[in-house]
C-alpha positions in Angstrom: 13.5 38.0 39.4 14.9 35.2 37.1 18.1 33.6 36.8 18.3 35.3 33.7 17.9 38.9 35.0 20.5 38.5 37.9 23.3 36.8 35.6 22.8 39.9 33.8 23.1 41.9 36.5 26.4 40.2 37.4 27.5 40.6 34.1 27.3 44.9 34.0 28.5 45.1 37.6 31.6 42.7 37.2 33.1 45.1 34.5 35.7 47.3 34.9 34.4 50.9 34.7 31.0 50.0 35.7 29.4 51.8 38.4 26.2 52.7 39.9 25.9 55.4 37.2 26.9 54.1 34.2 24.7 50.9 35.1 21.6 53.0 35.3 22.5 54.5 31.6 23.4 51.6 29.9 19.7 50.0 31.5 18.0 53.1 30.1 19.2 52.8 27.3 18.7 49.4 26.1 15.5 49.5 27.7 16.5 46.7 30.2 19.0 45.0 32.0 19.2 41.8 30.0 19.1 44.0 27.2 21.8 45.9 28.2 24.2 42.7 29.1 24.2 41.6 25.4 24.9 44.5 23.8 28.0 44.8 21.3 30.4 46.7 22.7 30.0 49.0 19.8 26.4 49.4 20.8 27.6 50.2 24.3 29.9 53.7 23.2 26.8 55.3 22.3 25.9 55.6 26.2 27.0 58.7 27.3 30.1 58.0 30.0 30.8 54.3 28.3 34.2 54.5 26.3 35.8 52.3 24.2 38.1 50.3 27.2 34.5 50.2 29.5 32.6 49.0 26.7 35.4 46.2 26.5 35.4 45.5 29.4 31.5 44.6 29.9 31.7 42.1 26.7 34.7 40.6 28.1 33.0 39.1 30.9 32.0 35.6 30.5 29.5 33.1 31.5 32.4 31.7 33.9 33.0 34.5 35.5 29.5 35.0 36.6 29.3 31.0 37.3 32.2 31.6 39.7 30.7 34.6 41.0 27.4 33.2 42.2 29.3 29.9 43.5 31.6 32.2 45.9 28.1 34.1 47.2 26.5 30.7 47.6 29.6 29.5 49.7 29.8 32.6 52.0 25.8 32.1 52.6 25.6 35.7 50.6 22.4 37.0 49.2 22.8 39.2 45.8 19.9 41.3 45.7 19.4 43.5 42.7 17.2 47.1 43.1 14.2 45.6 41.8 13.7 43.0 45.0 11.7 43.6 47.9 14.2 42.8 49.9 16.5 45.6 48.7 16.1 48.7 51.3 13.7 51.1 50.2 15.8 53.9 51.8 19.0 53.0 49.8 16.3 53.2 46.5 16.0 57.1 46.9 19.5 58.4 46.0 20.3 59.2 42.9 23.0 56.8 42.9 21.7 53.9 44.4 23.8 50.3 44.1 22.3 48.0 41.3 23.5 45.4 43.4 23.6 44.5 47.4 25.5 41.7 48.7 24.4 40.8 52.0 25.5 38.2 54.6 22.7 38.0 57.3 19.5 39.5 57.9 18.0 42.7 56.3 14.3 44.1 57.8 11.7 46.4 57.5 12.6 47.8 60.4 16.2 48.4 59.4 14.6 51.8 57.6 14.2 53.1 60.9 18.3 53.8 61.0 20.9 55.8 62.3 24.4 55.9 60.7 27.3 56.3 63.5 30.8 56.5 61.8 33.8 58.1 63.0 37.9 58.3 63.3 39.7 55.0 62.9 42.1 56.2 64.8 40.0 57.7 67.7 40.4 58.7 71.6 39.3 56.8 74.1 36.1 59.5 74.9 35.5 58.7 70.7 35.5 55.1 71.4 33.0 55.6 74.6 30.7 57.6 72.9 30.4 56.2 69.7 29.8 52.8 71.8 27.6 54.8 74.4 25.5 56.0 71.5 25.1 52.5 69.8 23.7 51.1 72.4 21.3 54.3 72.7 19.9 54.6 69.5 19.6 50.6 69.7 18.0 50.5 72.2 15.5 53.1 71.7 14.7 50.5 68.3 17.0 52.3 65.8 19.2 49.6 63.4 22.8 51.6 63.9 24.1 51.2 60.3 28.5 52.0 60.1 31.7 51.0 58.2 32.7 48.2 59.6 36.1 50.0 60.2 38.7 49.9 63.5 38.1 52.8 65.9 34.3 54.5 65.9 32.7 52.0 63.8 33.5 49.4 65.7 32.4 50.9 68.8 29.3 51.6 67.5 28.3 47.8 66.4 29.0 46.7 69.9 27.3 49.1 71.3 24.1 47.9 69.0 25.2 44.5 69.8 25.3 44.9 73.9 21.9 46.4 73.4 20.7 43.5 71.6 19.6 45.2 69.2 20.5 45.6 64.9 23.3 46.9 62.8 24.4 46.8 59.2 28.4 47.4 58.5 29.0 48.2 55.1 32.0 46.8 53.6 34.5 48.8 51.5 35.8 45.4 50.0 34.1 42.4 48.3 32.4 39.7 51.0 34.5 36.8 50.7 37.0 39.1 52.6 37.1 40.1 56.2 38.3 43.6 56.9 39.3 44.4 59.2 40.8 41.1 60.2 40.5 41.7 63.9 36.6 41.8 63.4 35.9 38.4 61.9 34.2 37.7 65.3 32.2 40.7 65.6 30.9 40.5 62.0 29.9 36.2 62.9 28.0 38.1 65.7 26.1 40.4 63.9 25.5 37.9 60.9 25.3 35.0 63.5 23.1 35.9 66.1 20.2 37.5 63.7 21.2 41.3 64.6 21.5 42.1 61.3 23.8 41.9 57.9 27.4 42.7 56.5 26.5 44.4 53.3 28.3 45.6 50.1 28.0 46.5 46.7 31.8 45.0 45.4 31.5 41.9 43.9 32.5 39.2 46.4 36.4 39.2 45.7 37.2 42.3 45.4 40.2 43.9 47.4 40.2 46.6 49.0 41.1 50.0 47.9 41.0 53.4 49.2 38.5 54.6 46.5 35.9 51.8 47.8 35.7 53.3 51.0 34.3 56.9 49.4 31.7 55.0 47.8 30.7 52.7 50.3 30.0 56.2 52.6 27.3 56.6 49.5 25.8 53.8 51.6 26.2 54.8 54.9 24.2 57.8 54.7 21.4 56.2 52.3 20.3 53.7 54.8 19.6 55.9 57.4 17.4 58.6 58.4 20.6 60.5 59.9 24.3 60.3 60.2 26.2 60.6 63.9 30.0 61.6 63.4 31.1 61.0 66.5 34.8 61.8 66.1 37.3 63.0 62.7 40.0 65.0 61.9 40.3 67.4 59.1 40.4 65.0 56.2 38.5 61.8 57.8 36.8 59.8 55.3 33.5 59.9 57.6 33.7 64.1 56.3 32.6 62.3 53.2 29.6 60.7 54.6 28.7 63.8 56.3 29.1 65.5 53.1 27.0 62.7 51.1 24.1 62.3 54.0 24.0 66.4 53.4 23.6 65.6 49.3 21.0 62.8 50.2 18.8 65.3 52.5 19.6 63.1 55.5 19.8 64.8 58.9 23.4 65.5 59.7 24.7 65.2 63.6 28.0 65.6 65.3 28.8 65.6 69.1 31.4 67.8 70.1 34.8 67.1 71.3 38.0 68.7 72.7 39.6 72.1 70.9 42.3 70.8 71.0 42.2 67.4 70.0 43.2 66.4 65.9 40.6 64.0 65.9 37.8 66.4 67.6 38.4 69.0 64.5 36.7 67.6 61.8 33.3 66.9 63.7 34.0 70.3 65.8 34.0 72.2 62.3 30.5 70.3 60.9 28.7 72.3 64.2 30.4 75.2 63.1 28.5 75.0 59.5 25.5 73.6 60.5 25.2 70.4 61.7 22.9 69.5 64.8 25.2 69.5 67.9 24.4 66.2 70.1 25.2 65.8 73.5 22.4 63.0 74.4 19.8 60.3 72.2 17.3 62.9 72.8 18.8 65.0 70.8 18.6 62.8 67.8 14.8 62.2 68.6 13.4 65.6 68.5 15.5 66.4 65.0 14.0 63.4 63.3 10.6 64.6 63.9 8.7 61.5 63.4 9.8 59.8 60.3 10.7 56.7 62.3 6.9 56.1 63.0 6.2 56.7 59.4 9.1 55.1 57.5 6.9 52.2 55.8 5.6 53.7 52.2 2.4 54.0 51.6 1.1 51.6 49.1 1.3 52.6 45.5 -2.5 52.1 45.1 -2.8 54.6 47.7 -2.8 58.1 46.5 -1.1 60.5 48.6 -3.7 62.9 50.4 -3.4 66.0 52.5 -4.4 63.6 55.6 -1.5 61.4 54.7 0.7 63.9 55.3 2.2 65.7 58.7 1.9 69.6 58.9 5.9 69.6 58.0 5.0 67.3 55.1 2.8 69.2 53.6 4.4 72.6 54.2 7.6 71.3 52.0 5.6 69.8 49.2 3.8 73.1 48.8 7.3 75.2 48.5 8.0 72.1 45.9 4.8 73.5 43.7 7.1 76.2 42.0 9.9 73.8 41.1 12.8 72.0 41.5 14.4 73.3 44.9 17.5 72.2 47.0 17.2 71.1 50.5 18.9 74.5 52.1 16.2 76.4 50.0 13.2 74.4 51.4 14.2 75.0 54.3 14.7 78.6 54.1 11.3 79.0 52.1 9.2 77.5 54.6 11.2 78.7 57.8 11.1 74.2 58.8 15.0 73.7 60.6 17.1 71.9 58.1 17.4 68.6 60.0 13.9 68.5 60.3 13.2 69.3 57.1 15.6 66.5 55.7 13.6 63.8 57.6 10.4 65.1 56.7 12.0 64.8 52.5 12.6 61.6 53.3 9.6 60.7 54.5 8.0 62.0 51.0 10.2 60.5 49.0 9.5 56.7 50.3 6.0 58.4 49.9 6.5 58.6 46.6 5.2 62.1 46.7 9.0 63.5 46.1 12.0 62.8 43.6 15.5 63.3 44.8 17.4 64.0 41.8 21.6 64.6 41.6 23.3 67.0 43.9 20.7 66.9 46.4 17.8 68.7 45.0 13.9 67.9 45.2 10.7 67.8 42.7 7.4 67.1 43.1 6.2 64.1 41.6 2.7 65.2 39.5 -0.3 62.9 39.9 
């Protein structure tokens, strides 16, 4: 990628208004991200979702801005990585709204694909905080990169249970990387980053505060790195509902372990059994629902044409249901009789395939040869 191409980059993503979204448009419709960058801003209201104030907002940012921009990610030891890179997780790549930019202090791998998402209650029992830890370590153990928030309570449970493991994580940030949050983790984020067990990631440009509305989109993030999302522990309205509800969208696997009747903080994950999600009491659990997607997560090569030998029995049993049309992930699964949590790592697996398309709201097409 050039100079060029990441400055325009910057450019879209520093503007007001600006998201994930409306970046893809305003790409597709200029017919490239430079393209797109030096547009007029009356040029810019004939994407659909750009008004007159976003529009604005995009021409108003200047060559200083990005200059300071790339001079704070340079001084936090911060890699910008755009969704063209190699380096930018292939995983992340296969939702519909995928960040057109990644920020990330530390170390992202290949293996990082093979990930489970562990989030939960900031404000957590003392069983939440033992479990979620209990289960970082697990699933790190067993190889799994445990990706979470970041966040007081579960989250941070979670990364030190990867961490005593020895093993990866990946928090995701819901403010810009030249901030810290929480402040009490500045030592545990030096770990992961420090140490080589993996990266602080975000998709907020690097001094950006933090608000309550970052947090909902940062769960986008959660979910779309990993094969399946653990809520360990959340009330009614927890934010991590929000992940649950987005790894669901994505066609992750969707896990929960139960907790106490009566307990606030128990409700919210006791409620996602209720409707569906896989009830975990042990890592073995988590093993048998994600089938063997872990084993398979590398994509095939693009010069390799998929082939019924290429695929598993499960594989092949959803992409045939796919031959009709466009079909969500509860239909698939009803269609071809394949349990729901299996059936979301098995559409995950064909969609790094290439084999699959994940469009908005969670619903599946066959790519045609």
């Amino acid at each position: 990628m050039s100079e060029e191409n990441l400055r325009a980059h910057i450019k879209l993503a520093l503007a007001d208004g600006v998201g994930a979204i409306i970046f893809r448009r305003l790409v597709e419709h200029f017919g490239g991200v430079e393209a797109a960058a030096v547009a007029s801003a009356g040029e810019m209201k004939a994407v659909d979702g750009v008004g007159e104030k976003t529009a604005a907002a995009v021409a108003a940012v200047s060559d200083e801005q990005i200059d300071q921009e790339l001079a704070e990610a340079e001084r936090g030891g911060v890699r910008i990585l755009t969704a063209d890179d190699a380096d930018y997780p292939k995983a992340l790549r296969t939702i519909h709204d995928y960040p057109a930019l990644l920020y990330v202090r530390g170390s992202l791998k290949d293996t990082d694909a093979l990930a489970v998402a562990v989030v939960g209650a900031r404000r957590c029992s003392h069983y939440g905080l033992e479990q979620a830890e209990r289960f970082g370590e697990l699933l790190a153990r067993a190889g799994f990169t445990v990706v979470s928030g970041g966040a007081r309570g579960i989250d941070t449970a979670a990364h030190r249970g990867a961490l005593a493991a020895a093993g990866r994580t990946v928090a995701v940030m819901g403010c810009g990387l030249a901030r810290s949050y929480p402040p009490e983790n500045e030592e545990l984020f030096e770990r992961i980053v420090s140490d080589g067990h993996g990266a602080i990631v975000s998709e907020l440009p690097m001094l950006s505060d933090l608000r309550g509305g970052n947090f909902h989109s940062r769960n986008r993030i959660i979910s779309g790195l990993s094969l399946g999302v653990l809520v360990v522990e959340a009330a009614r309205r927890s934010g991590s509902l929000i992940t649950a509800r987005q790894a669901d969208e994505q066609g992750r696997a969707l896990f929960a372990l139960p907790g106490r009747v009566d307990s606030p903080t128990s409700q919210g994950a006791n409620e996602l059994i209720r409707d569906g999600a896989i009830l975990i009491q042990n890592l073995d659990d988590i093993l048998e629902h994600l089938d063997r997607v872990g084993e398979q997560m590398a994509p095939q090569p693009a010069d390799e044409p998929i082939t019924p030998a290429s695929l598993t029995e499960t594989e092949s049993a959803l992409l045939e249901a796919l031959g009709g049309g466009e079909l969500s992930l509860d239909e698939l699964a009803r269609r071809t009789g394949i349990d729901s949590a299996k059936a979301a790592a098995s559409m995950t697996m064909l969609v790094l395939k290439g084999a699959v398309a994940q469009k908005p709201g969670g619903v599946f097409a066959r790519k045609r040869a």
